[in-house]
C-alpha positions as a LaTeX table, in Angstrom:
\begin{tabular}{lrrr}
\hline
Residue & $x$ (\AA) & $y$ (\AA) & $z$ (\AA) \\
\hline
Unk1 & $-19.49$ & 2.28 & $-2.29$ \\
Unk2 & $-16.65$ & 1.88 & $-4.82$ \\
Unk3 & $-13.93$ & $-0.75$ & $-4.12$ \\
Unk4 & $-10.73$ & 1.41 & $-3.40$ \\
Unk5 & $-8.87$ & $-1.87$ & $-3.33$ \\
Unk6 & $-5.51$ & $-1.90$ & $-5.57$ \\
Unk7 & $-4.44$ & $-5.14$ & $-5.41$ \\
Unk8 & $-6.03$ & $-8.70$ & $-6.24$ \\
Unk9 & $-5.68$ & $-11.43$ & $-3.39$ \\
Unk10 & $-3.12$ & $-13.39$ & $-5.24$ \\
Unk11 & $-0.60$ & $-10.53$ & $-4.95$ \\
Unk12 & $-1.78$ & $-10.11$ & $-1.17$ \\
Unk13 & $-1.32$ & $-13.82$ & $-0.57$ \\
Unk14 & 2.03 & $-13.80$ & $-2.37$ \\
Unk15 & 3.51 & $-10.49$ & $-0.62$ \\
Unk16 & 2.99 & $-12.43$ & 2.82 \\
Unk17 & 4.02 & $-15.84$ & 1.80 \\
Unk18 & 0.54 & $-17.60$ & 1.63 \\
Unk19 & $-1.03$ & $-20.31$ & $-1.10$ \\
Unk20 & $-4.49$ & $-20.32$ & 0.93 \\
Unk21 & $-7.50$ & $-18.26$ & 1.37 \\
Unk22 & $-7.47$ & $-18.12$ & 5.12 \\
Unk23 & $-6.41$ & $-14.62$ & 6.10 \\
Unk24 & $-7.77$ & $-12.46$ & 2.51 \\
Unk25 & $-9.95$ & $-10.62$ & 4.92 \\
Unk26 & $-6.98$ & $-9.46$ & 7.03 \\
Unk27 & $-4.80$ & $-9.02$ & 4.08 \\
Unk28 & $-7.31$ & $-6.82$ & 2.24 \\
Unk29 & $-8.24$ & $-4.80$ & 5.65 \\
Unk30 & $-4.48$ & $-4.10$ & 5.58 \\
Unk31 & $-4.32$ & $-2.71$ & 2.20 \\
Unk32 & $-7.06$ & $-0.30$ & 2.57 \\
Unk33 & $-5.32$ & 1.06 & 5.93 \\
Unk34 & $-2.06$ & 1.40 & 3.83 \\
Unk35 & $-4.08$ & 3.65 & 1.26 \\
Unk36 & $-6.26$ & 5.23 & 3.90 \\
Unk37 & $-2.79$ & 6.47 & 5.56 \\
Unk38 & $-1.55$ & 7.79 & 2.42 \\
Unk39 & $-4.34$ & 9.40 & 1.81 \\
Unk40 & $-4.53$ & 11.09 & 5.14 \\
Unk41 & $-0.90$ & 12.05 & 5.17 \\
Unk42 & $-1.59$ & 14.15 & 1.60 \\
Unk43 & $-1.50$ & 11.70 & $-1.04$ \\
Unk44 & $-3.87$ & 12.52 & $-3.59$ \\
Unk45 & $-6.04$ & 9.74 & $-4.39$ \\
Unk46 & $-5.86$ & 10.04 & $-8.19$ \\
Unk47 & $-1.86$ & 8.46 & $-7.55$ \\
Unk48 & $-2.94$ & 5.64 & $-5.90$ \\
Unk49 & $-3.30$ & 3.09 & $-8.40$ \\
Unk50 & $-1.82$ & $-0.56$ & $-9.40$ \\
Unk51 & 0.19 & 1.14 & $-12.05$ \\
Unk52 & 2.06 & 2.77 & $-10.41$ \\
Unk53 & 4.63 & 0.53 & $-8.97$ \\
Unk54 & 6.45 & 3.17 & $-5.90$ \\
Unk55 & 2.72 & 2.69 & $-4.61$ \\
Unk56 & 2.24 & $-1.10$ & $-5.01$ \\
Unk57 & 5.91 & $-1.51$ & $-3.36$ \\
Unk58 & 4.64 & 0.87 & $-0.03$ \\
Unk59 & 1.49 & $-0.90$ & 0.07 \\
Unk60 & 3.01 & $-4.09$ & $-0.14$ \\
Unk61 & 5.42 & $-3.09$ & 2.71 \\
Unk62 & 2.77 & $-1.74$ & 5.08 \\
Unk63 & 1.21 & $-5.28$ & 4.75 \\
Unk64 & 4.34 & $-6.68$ & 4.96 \\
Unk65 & 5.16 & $-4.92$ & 8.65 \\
Unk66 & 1.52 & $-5.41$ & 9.91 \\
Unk67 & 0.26 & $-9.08$ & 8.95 \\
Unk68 & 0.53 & $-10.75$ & 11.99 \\
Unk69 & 2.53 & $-13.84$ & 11.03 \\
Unk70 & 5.67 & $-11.24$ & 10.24 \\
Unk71 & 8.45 & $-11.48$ & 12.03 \\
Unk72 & 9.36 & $-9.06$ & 14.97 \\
Unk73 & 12.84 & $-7.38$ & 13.05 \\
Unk74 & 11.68 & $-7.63$ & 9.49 \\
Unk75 & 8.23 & $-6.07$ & 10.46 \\
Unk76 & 9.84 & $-3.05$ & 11.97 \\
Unk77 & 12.07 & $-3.08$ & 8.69 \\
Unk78 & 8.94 & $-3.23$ & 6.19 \\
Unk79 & 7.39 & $-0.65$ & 8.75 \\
Unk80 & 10.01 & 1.47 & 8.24 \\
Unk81 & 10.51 & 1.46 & 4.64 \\
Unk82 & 6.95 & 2.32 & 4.25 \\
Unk83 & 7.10 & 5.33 & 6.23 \\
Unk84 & 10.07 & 6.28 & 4.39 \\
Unk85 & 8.14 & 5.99 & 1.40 \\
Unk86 & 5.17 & 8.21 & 2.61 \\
Unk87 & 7.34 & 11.03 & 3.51 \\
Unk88 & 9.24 & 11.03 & 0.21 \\
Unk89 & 5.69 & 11.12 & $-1.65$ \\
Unk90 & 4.17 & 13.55 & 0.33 \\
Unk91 & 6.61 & 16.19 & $-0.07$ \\
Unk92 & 6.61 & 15.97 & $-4.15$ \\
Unk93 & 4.49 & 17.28 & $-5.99$ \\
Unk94 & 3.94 & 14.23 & $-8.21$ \\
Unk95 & 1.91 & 12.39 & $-5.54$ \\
Unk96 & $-0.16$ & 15.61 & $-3.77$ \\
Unk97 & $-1.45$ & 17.17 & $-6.74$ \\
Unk98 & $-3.87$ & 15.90 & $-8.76$ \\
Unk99 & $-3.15$ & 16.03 & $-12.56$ \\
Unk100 & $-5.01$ & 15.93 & $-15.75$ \\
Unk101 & $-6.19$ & 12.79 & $-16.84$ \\
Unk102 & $-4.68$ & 12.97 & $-20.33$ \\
Unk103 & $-0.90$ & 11.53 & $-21.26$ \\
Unk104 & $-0.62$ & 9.53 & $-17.80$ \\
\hline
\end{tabular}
């Protein structure tokens, strides 16, 4: 089964505050729920990738909202801006159609 990870644990770590190894299990189970929920809300799997930083930033805030050392008010606010984030993509074009591979 491929790894449909984006990010590397460092950048988990970092996004939440963290130097230690502790909670990479958690962190990484919360980035593939991020990308399984853009997925299922129309966002074609060929646009989610580390280079693309609109992606990285709504990943980063779903993990941000959901890792359970966040606090209560900014949680809702990184919950929040996600969502925002996966409404704007899935009504463009850019992020629900796949494209050709060349000049991206």
């Amino acid at each position: 089964m491929p790894d449909n990870r984006i990010l590397d644990e460092a950048t988990l770590r970092k996004s939440v505050g963290l130097k230690i190894n502790k909670f990479d299990e958690e962190l990484k189970g919360l980035e593939l729920s991020a990308i399984k929920k853009l997925r299922l809300s129309g966002i074609h799997s060929s646009k989610i990738k580390k280079d693309d930083s609109y992606i990285v930033t709504t990943i980063l805030a779903y993990i941000k909202g959901n890792f359970r050392f966040t606090e209560a008010n900014l949680a809702i606010r990184f919950q929040q801006v996600f969502e925002d984030n996966k409404n704007f993509m899935r009504s463009t074009k850019e992020y629900t159609q796949e494209s050709g591979e060349e000049n991206e």
